[in-house]
Structures are given as structure tokens and as C-alpha cells.
DOKOL-446962 format. One record per atom (N, C-alpha, C): residue in one letter; y, z, x. Coordinates in pm, whole numbers, plus 32768, in hexadecimal, padded with zeros to 4 digits. Each point is the difference from the previous one (the first is absolute). Example, Ala and Ser with C-alpha at 12.3 -4.5 7.8 and 13.67 -1.06 7.14 Angstrom:
! residues 2
A7DC7830C8527/A807780007FA7/A80788000805A/S80697FB87FDD/S807780068052/S806D80497FB3/
***
This chain:
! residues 336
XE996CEFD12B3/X80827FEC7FC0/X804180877FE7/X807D7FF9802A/X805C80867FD7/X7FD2800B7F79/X800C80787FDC/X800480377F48/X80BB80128008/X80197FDB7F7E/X80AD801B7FE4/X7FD6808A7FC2/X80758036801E/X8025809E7FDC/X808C7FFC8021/X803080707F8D/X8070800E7FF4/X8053804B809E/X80697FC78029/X8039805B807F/X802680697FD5/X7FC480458040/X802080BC800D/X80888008802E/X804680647FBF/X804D803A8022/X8041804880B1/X802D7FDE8034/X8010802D807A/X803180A17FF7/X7FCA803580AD/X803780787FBB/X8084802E802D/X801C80757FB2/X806F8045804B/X80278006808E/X802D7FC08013/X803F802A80AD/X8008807F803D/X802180367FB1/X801F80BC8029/X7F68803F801F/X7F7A7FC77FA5/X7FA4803A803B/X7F947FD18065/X80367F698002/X7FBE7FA7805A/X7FE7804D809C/X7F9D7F93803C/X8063802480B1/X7FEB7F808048/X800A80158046/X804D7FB78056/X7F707F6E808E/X7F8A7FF37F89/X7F957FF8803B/X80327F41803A/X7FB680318097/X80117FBB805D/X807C7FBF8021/X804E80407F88/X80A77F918057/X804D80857FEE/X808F7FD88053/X804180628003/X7FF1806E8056/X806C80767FE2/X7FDC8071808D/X7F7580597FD3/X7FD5802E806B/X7FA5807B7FF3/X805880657FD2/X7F9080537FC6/X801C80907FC5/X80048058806B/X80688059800A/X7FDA80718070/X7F83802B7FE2/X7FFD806B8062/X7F75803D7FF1/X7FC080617FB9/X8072803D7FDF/X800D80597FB8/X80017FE37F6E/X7FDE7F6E7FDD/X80587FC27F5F/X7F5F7F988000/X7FBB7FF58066/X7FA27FA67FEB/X7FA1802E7FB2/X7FAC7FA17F8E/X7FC880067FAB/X7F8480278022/X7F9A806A7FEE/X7F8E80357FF7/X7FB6801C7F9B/X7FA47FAD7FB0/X7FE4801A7F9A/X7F5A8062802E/X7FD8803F7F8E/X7F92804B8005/X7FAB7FA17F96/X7F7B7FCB803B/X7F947FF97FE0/X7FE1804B7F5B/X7FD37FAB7FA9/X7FA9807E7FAB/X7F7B7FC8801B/X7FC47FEF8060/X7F5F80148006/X7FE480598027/X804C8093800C/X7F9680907FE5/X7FEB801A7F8A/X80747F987F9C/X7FB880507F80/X7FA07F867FB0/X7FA4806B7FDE/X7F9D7F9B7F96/X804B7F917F8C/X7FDF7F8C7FDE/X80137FC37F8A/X7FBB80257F86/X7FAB8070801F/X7F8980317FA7/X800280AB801C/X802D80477F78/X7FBA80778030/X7F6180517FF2/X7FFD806C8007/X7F7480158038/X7FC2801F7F4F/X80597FC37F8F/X7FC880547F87/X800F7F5B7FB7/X80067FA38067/X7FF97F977FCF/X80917FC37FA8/X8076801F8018/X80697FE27FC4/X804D7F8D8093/X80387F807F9C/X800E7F958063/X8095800A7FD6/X804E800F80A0/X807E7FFE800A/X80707FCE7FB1/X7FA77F727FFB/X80677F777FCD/X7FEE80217F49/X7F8C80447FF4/X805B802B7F5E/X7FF780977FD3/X804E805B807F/X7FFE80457FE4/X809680517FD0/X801C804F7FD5/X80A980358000/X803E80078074/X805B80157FE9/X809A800480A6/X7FC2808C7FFE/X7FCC80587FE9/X80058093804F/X7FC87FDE8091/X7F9C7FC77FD0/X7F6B7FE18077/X806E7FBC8062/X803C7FA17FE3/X80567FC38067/X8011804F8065/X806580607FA0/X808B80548017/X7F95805F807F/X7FBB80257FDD/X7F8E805D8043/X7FDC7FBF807E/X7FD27F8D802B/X7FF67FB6805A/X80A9800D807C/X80367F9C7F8D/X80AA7FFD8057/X803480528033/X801480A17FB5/X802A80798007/X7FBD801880AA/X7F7A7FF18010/X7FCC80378085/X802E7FBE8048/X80157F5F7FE7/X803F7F908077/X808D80458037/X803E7FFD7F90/X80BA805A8019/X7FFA80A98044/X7FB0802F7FD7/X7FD48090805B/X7FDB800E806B/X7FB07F5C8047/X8006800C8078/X807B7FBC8088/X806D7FF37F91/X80617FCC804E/X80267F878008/X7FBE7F637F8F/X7FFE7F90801D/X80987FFE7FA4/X80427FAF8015/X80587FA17F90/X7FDF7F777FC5/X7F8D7FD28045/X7FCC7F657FB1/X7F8280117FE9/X7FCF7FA87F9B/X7F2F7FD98000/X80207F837FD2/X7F79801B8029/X7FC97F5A7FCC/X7F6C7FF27F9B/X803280177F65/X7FA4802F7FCD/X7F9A7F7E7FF3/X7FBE801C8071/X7F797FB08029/X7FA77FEA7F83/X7FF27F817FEC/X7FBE7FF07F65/X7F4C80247FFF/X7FBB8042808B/X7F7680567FC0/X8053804B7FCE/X808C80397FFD/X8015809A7FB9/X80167FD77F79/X803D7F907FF4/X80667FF67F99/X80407F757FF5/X7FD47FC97FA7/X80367F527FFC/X809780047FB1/X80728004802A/X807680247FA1/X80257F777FCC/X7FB67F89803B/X80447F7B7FE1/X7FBB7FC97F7A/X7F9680617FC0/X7FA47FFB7FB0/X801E80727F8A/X8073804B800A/X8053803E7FA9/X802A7FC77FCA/X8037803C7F7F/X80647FE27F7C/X807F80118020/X80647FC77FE7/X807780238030/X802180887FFF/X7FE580197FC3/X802980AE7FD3/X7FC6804A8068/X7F8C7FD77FEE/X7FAB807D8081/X80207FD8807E/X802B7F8C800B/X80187FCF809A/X809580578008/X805B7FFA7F89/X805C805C801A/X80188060801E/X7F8180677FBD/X7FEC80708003/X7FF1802180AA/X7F7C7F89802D/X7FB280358088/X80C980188065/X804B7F818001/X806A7FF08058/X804B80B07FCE/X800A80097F6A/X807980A48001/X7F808042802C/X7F9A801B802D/X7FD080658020/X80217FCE80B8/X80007FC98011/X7FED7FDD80C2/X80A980358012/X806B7FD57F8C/X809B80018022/X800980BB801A/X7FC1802C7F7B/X8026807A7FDB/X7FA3806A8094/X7FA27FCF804C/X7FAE804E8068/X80697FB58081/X80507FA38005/X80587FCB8072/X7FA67FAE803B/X7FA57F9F7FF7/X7FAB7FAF8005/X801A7F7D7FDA/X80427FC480AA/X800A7F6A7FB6/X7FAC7FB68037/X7FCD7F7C7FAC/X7F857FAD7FF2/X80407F7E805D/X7FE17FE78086/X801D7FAC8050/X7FA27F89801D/X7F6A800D7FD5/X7FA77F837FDA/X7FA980397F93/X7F937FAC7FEB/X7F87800D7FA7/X7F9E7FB18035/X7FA4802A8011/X7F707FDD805E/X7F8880077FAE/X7FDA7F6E8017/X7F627FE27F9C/X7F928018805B/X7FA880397FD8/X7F6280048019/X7F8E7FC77FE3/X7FD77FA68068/X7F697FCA7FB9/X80067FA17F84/X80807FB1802E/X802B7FC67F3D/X801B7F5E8039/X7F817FC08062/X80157F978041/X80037FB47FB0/X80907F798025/X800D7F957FAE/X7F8F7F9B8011/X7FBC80298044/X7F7D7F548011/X7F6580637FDD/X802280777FA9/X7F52805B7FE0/X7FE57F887FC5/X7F5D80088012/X7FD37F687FA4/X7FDB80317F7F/X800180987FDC/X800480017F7B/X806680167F90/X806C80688061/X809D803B7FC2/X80397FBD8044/X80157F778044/X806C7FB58053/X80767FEF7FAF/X7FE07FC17F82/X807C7FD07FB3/X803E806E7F9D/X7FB5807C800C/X8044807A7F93/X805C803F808D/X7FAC7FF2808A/X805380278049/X80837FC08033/X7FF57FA17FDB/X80827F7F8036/X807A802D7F84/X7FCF800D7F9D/X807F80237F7B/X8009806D802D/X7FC3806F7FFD/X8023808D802E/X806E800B8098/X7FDD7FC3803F/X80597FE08075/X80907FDC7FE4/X800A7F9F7FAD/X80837FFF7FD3/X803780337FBB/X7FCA805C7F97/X801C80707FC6/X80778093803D/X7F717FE88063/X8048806A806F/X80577FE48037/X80327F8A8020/X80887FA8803B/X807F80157F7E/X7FC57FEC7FAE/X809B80197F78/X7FFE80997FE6/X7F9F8032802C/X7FF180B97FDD/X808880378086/X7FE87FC2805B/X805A800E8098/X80707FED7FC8/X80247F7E7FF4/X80687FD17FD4/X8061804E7F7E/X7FA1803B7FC5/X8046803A7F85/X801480738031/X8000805D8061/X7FE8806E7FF8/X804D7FFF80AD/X80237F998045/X8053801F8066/X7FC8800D8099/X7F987FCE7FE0/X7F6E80348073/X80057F68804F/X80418041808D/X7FE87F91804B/X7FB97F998032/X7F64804E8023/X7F8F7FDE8021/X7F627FF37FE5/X7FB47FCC7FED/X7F907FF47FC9/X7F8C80048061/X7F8D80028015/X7FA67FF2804C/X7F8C7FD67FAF/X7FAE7F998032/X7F8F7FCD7FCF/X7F7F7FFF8062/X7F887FCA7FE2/X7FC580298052/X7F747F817FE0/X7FB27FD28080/X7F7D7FAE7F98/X7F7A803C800B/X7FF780807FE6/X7FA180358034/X7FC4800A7F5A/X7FA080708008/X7FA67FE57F9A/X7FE3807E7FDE/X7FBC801A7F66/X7FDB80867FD5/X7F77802C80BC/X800C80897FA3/X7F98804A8074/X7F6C7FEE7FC8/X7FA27FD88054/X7F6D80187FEF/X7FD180567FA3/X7F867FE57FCA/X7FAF80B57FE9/X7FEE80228076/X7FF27FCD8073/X7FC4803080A9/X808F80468038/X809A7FD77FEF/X80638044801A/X801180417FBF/X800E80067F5C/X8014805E7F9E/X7F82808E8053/X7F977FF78023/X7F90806C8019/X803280218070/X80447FEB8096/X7FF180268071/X8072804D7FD5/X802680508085/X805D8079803C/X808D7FB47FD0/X7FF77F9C80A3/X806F7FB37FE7/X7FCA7F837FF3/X80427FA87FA4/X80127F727FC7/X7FDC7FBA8079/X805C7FF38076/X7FD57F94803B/X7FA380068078/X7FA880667FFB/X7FCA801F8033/X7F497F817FEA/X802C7FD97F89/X7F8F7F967FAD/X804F7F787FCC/X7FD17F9B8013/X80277F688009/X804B7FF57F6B/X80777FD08001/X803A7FC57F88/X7FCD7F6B7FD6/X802B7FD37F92/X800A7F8B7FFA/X80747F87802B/X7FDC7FB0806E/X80467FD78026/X80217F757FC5/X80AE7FC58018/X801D7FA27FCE/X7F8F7F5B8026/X7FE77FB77F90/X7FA47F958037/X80397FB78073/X7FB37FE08061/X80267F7B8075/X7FDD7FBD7FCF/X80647FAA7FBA/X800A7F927FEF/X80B07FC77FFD/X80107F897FAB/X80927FCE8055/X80537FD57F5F/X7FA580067F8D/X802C7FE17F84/X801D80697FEE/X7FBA808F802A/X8047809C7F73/X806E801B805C/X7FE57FE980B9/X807D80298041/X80807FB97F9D/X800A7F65800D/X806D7FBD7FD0/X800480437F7E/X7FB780717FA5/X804580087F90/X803D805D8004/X7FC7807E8072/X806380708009/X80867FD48020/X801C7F898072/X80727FF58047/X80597FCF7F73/X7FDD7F9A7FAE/X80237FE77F7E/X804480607FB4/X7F8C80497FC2/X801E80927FBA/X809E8067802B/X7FE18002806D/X8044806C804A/X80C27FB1801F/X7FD07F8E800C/X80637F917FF9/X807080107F9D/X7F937FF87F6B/X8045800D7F8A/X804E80727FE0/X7FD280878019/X7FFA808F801E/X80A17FF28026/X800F7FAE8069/X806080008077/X80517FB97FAD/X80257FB17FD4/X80457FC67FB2/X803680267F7F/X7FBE80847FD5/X803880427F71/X801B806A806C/X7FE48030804D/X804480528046/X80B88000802B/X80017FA0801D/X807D7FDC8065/X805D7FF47F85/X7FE37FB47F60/X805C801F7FC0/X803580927FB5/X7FAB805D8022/X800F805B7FF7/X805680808046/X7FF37FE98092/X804080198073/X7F7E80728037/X7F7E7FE67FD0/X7F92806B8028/X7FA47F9C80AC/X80088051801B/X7F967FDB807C/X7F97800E801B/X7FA07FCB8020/X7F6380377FF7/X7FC4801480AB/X7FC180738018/X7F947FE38067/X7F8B80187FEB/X7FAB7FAD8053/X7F8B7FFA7FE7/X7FA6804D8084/X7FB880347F8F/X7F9580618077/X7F737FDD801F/X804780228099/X7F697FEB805C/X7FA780607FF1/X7FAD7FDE7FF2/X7F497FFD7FD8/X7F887FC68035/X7FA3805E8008/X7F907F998068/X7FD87FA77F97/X7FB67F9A8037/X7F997F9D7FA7/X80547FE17FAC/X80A57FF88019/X80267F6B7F8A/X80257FC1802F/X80857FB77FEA/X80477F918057/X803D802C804A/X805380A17FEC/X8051804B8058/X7FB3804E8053/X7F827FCA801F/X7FBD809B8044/X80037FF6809B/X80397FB0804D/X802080248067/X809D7FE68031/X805C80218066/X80667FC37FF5/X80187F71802A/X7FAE7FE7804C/X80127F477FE5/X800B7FB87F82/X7F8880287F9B/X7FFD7FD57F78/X806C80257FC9/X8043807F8016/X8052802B7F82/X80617FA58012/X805B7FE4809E/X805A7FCF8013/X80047F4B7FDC/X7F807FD98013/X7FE07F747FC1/X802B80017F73/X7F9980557F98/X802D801F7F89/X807280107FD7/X804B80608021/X808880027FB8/X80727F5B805B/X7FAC7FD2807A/X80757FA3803C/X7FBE7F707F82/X7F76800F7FDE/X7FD27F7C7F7D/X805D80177F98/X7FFF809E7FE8/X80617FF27F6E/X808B7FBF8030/X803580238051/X806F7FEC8026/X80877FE97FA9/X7FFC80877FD5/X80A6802E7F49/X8035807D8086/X80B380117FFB/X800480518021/X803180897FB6/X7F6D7FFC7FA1/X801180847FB7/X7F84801D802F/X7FB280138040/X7F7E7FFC8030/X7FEE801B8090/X7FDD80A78026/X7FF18035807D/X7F9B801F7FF6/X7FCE804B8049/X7F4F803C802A/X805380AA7FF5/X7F80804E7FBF/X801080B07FF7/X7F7A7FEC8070/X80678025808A/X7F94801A807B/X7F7F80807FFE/X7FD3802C7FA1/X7FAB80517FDA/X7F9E7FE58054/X8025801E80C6/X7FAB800F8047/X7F6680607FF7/X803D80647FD5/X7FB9807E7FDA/X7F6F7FEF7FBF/X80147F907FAD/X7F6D7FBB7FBF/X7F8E7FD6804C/X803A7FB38074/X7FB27FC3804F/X7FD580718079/X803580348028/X7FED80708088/X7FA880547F8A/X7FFD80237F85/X7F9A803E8021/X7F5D7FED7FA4/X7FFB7F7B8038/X7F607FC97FFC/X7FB37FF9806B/X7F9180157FEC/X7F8C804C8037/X7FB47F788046/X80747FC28035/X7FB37F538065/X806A7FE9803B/X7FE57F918098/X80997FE18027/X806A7FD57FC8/X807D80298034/X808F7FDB7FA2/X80417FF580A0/X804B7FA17FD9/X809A7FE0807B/X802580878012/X805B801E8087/X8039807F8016/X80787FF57F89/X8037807B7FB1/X807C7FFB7FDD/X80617FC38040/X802B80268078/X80767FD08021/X7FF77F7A801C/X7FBB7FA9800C/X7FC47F777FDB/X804F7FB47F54/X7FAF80477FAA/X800C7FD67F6D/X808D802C7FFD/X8059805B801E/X809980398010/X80427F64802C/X7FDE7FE7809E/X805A7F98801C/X7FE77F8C7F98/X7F907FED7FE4/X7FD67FA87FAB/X80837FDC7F83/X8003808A7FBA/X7FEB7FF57F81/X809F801B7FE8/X802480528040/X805980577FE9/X80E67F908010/X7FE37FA2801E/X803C7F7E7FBF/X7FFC7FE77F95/X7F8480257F8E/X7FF77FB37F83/X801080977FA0/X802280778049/X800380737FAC/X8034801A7F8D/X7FFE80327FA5/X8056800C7F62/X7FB4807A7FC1/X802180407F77/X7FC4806C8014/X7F9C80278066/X7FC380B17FE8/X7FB6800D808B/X7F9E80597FEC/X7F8A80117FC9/X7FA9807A7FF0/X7FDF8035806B/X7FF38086803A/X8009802B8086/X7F8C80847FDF/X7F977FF8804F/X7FAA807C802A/X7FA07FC6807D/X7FCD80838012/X7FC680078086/X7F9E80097FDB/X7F7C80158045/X7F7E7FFB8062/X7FE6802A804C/X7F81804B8007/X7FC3805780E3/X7F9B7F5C7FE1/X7FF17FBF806A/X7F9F7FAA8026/X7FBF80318065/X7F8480077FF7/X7FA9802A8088/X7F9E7F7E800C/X80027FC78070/X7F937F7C801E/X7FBE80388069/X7FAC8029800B/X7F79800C803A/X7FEC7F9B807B/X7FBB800A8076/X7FE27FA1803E/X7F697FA17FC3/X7FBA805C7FAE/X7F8A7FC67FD3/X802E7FA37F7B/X80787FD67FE4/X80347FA97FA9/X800E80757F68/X7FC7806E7FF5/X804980587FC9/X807D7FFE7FD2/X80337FCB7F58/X8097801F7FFB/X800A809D7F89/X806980528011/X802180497F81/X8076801C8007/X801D7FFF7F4F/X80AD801B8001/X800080947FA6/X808880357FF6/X800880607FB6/X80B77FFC7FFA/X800F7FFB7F4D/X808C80137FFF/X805C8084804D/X80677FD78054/X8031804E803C/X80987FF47FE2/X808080628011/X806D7FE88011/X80527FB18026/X80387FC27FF2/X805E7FB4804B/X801F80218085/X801E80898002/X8007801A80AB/X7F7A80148030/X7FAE80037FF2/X7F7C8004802E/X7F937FD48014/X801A7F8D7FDF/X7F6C7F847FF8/X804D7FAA8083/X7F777FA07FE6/X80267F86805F/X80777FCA7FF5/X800B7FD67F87/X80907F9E800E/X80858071803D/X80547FA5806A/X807B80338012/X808B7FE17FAA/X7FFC80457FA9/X804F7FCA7F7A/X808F80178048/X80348051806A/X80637FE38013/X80267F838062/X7F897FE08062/X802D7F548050/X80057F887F69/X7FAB803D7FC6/X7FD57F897F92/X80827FE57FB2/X804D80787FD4/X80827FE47FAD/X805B8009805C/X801E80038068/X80597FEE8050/X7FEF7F578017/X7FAE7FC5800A/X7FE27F717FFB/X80277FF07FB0/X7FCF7FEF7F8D/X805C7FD57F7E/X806C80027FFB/X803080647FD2/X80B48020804A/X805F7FCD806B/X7FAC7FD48070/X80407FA3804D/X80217F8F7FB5/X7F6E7FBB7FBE/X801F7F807F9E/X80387FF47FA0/X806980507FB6/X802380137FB4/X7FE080447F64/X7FA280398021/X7F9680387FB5/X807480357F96/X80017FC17F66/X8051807B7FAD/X7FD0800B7F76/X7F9480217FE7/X7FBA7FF47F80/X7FE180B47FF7/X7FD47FE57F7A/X7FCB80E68015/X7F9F8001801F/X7FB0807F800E/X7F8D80418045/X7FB980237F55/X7F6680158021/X7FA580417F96/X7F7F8059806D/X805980837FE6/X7F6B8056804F/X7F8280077FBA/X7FBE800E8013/X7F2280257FBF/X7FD8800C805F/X7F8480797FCE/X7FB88045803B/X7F6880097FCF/X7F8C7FEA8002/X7F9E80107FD3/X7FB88085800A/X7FC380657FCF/X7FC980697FFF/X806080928026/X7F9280517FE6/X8066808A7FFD/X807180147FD7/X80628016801E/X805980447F96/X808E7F958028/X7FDB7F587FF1/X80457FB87FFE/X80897FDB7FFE/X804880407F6F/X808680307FE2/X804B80428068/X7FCA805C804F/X802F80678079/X800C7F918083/X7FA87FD4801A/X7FEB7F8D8088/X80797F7B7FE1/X7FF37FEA7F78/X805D7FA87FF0/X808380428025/X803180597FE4/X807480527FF9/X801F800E8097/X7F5D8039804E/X803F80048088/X803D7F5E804F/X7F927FB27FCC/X80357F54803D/X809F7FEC7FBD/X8025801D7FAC/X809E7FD77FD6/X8030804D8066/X80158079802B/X8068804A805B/X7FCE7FA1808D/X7F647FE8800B/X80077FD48099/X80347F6F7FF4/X80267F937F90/X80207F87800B/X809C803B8010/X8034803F7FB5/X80B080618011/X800C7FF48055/X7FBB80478077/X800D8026807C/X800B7F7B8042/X7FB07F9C7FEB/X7FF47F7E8060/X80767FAC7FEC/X8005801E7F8D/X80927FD27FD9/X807E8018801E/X803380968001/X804280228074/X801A80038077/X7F8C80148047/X80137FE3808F/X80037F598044/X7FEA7FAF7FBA/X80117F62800C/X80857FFC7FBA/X806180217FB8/X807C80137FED/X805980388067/X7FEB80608015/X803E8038807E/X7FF67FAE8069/X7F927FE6801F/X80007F988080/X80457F6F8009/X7FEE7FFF7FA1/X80527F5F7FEE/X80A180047FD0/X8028808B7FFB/X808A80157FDE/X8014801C80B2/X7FED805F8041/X7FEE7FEF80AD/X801D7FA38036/X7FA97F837FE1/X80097FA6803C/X80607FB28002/X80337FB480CE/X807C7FD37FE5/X801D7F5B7FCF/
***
């Protein structure tokens, strides 16, 4: 059963955009938000973000704006803002206004609506984050049904390098995600917020057949897929080629988390990945968004990077998505 809640406020028009209807943004105007998963939700002296002062913020953001971004997406491992006080949620927005930082989605982590133990703290929290959007002008949302990390992922190098927990096969918790996510979709749309949902191995979205089933069961059209190919290319067992899961998927696109992967497969069934650039891994991120873009692709971008000096790699993937962006502009202005 729906829960009643009060309708949120719609937002401002002026800071909205323009997701999935309407014209595209030049290329030059298209939305790139920066990742905060280089920065910890925890620092190393044990002080936790979410109650800590706006300096720590400011300290974080300040490096995002120094490397050239104009949007984030303060990714809730960094920072849950929908879990702020009005005030501080005010505070977090004049600190993003005052660095020229505008907030074009908000992206949950590991905060699955069907966990069998946090399912239903995660289902209110979800909508939380939908009136946090809404109040604050934020077009887009992203959700996800994946699950906290192991002690076996928490211990390795990289996370997925060791088995998550995957969503149950069975056909009752599926029907409750499609439910859940349903409802989601429905306090969404009076809001004017949009949600995508990200692909992930071992849930309902973890391949692109599933995902596209999934979001075609929910079937709200506030409800796209965040093609977060990048997840799947780089696990350490067979996966579809990218440009496969692209044609697949890339019809049901809406926000878009975007990073790369080196995949090396072995002939002895040998797989290994290692986060790589956008211009430099397997995936061809420029056939891949040039596909999209044919389909009308008009939602924003969210760069991440895993390891080394993250913030910088992200910075280089915004100029190389710029670039893809431009030159698929040009060409299609050419054309007769």
C-alpha cells in the first residue's frame, strides 16, 4: 500500500533541467557532476562527515571546484544531505552556490529498498531523498539494489574483486522491489524528480536483459536505468561485451554514472580488471555515448573513479566526455 505523504513542493524551473523531454543542452552547458567517492565519509581520526561542521565540507567541495567541475553529486557514502536539518542542508547548498557548484542529482549507496534487514528504513529514506531533490531543485536521483560490502570485500584491494551479496531468486522479494520502486516512482513524478536505477551484478539489474525487464515491470515514466556499465566490465567472470549491454540498455537511459576498466581475459579463463580512464579502458565511451545521443539521450553525466588520485581522473573524464560532446555536435550540425 502507498504510505500518504504530504506533496512536495515542485521545484523551481530556473534550476531544473530539462531530463528526458525537451531540447538537449549544448555541449558545452551539459551537466557533469563529480563523484564524491574519493572522499572518505570517515576521516582517518575517526570524525563522521554527516555530523561534522561545513568546514570539512567546504574542504572536500573547495578541491571538487579547483579542479574545474561546476556540478557534484554529493554521493551519500560522502554525505547524506537528505538526512540534514534544514539549516545545514542550507548551509551544504550556500556552500556548493558560493564554490559555483550546482547539484544536478543525488545518488544513494548500498541503501537497498528490499535489504532484509534495513529494507523498510531504506524505503523511507528513499523518499526522503525524493522531497530533499525536490526541495532543493535537484532533478535527478539514483537508486540502486545492491547491498552493504562483505568483511571479504571490505578486506580485498578492490571490492569486487570478492562475491557480494546477491539479490534472492525468488519471485515474491523480486515483486516487492518492482512494488517499492513503483511507489518511489509515484512520489517522484509529483514532485517533477526522476529516478534511475543502477546496474549492478547479482541483483535484478545485473545484467542488461534484467535491468531492461526491471525498469519495463516497474513501468512509471519517472523511472530510467543509470547504465553504470562500468560495474559489470569490471568483474573478474564472464560479462556480455559492452557494446552489447549499450544497445541493450541505452533506450532506457536517464541519469548516467560513467567509468572505465582494463579487462584482460586470459585464454586459460583468467579474468582481471583494473580501474582505468575513460579514454583508456575497454569500454569505448565515445561509440557508447554517441549511441545514446542518437536515442535521444538527455539526462546529466556523474564521473568516478576508484583508486589513486581519483578527483584528478575524474576531472580528466569530464574534459574527455566535453570533448565527445562536442564533436557529436558538430557533426550533427554538418549534417544535411
Amino acid at each position: 500500500m502507498t504510505e500518504d505523504r504530504p506533496t512536495a513542493h515542485r521545484p523551481d524551473p530556473r534550476r531544473t533541467d530539462p531530463h528526458r523531454t525537451g531540447p538537449r543542452w549544448t555541449a558545452d552547458r551539459w551537466p557533469i557532476a563529480c563523484a564524491m567517492i574519493p572522499f572518505p565519509g570517515q576521516r582517518p581520526d575517526g570524525t563522521v562527515l554527516q555530523d561534522a561542521g561545513a568546514t570539512l565540507w567546504a574542504q572536500d567541495l573547495a578541491q571538487v571546484a579547483a579542479s574545474g567541475f561546476d556540478a557534484v553529486d554529493p554521493t551519500d557514502s560522502w554525505l547524506r544531505i537528505a538526512d540534514l536539518t534544514p539549516a545545514r542542508r542550507a548551509e551544504f547548498m550556500g556552500l556548493c552556490d558560493g564554490l559555483g557548484l550546482s547539484v544536478p542529482a543525488l545518488s544513494t549507496s548500498r541503501r537497498s529498498v528490499i535489504d532484509p534487514v534495513h529494507g523498510d528504513a531504506h524505503l523511507a529514506y528513499s523518499h526522503r531523498v525524493i522531497d530533499c531533490a525536490a526541495e532543493l531543485g535537484i532533478g535527478h536521483v539514483s537508486f540502486g539494489l545492491f547491498g552493504p560490502l562483505t568483511a571479504a570485500q571490505q578486506k580485498a584491494l578492490w571490492f569486487w574483486t570478492e562475491a557480494g551479496v546477491p539479490n534472492p531468486d525468488d519471485a515474491e522479494t523480486r515483486d516487492r522491489a518492482v512494488t517499492r520502486i513503483r511507489d518511489l516512482a509515484r512520489h517522484a513524478e509529483t514532485c517533477g524528480v526522476a529516478i534511475a536505477l543502477e546496474m549492478y551484478e547479482d541483483t535484478y539489474l545485473g545484467t542488461a536483459p534484467e535491468a531492461v525487464r526491471f525498469v519495463t515491470d516497474v513501468d512509471h515514466p519517472s523511472v530510467r536505468l543509470n547504465i553504470d556499465i562500468g560495474n559489470l566490465i569490471r568483474l573478474h567472470r564472464p560479462v556480455a561485451p559492452w557494446a552489447e549491454m549499450i544497445e541493450i540498455c541505452a533506450p532506457h537511459a536517464g541519469y548516467w554514472h560513467v567509468k572505465n576498466y582494463t579487462r584482460i581475459e586470459d585464454p586459460s579463463g583468467l579474468v582481471m580488471t583494473h580501474p582505468a580512464p575513460l579514454l583508456g579502458g575497454t569500454i569505448n565511451w565515445r561509440a557508447a555515448i554517441e549511441r545514446a545521443l542518437d536515442l535521444d539521450f538527455a539526462s546529466p553525466f556523474l564521473v568516478e573513479h576508484y583508486g589513486g588520485d581519483g578527483l584528478s581522473v575524474c576531472a580528466q573524464n569530464r574534459d574527455y566526455l566535453r570533448q565527445i560532446l562536442t564533436l557529436k555536435e558538430a557533426r550533427d550540425d554538418i549534417r544535411p
